[in-house]
C-alpha positions in Angstrom: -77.9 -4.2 46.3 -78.6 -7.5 45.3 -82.2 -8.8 46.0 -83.1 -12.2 47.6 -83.2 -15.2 46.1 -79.6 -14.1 44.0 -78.4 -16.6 41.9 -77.1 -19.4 43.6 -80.2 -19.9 46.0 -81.9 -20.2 43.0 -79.6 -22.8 41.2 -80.1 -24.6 44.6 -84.2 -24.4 44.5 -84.0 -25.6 41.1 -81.9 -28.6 41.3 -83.4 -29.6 44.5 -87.0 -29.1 42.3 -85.9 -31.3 39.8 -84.3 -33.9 42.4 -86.6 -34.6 44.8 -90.0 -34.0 42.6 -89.7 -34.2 38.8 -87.2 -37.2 38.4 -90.0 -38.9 40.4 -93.1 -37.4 38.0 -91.3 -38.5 34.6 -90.9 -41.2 32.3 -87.8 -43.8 33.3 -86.5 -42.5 29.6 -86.3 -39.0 30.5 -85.0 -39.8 34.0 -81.3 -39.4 33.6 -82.0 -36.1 31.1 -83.6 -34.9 34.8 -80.2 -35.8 36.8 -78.1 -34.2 33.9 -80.1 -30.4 34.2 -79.7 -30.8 38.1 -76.0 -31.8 38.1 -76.1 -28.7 36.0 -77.7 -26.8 38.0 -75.5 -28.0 41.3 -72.4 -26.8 39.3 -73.8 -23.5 38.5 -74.1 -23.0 42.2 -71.0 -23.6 43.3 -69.2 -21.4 40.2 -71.6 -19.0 41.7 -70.8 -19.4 45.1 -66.8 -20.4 45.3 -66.3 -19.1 41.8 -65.0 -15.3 42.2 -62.7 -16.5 45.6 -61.1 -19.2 43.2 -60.5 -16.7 40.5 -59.2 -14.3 42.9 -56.5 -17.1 44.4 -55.4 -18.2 41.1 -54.7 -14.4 40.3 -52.4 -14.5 43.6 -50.7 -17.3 42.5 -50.1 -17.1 39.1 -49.0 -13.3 40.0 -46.5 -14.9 42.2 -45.1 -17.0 40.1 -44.8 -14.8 37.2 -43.4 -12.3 39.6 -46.0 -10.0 38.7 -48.8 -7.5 39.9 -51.3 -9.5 41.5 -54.2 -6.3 40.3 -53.6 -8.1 36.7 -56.7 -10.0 35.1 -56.4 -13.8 35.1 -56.8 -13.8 31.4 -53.2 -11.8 30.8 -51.6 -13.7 33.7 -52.7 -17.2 32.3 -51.6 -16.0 28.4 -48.7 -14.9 30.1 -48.2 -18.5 31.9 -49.2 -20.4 28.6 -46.3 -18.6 26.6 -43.6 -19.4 29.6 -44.6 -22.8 29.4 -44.3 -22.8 25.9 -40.9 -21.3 25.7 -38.0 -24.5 24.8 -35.8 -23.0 27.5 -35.2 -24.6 30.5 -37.1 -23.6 33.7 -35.5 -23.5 37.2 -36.4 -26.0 39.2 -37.4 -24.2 41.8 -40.0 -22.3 39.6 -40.8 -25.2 38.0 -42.1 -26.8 41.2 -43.8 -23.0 41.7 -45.5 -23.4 38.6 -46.7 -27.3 39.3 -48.2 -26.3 42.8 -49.9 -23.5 41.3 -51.6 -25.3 38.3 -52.4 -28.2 40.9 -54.2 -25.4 43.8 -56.1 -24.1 40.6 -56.9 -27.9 39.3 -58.2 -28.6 43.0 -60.3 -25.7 43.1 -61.8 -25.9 39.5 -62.7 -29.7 40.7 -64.4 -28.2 44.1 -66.9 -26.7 41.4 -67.4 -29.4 38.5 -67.1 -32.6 40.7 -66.3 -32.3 44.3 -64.4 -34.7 46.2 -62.5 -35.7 42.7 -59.7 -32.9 44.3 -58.4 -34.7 46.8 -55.0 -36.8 46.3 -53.7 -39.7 48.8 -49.7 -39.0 47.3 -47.7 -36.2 46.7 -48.0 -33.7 44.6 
């Protein structure tokens, strides 16, 4: 069971704390220092909140494209990416495109957590 506030309430309580009350209370010098530990903070939430359902779809994918269990941890499947990718042999196309769309999904969602909005594209992928 996990008790009330869990982490990500309290990420949010801090941040909005050091937003809306402490920037305010110190020196202009200190002031960005202030924005820095809430951006923190913020980010922290959202790898808490968003964090596990990310890691679980880039298990999915990466398990589909190495054509493998999708019960395997991320860490195997990306070593197991990383040495495909670093093999000189020519990739098919078609996984090749599999392999771009995958990295891209995972880029998106890692940029949901560090800096939202940066995700989104206006071309193709």
């Amino acid at each position: 069971m996990q008790y009330r506030p869990d982490a990500a309430e309290l990420l949010d309580a801090v941040a909005s704390l050091l937003e809306d009350d402490v920037i305010a209370a110190v020196p202009a010098h200190l002031q960005h220092q202030v924005r820095v530990a809430a951006n923190l903070c913020r980010i922290l939430e959202r790898e808490a909140t968003v964090g596990p359902a990310n890691d679980a779809a880039e298990r999915g994918r990466l398990a589909d494209v190495l054509g493998a269990d999708d019960d395997r941890d991320l860490v195997s499947l990306r070593a197991d990416l990383a040495e495909m990718l670093a093999d000189p042999a020519p990739i098919d196309p078609a996984l090749d495109r599999s392999i771009r769309d995958a990295l891209l999904a995972t880029l998106r969602a890692d940029l949901a957590i560090a800096k939202p909005g940066y995700g989104a594209t206006t071309g193709a992928p």
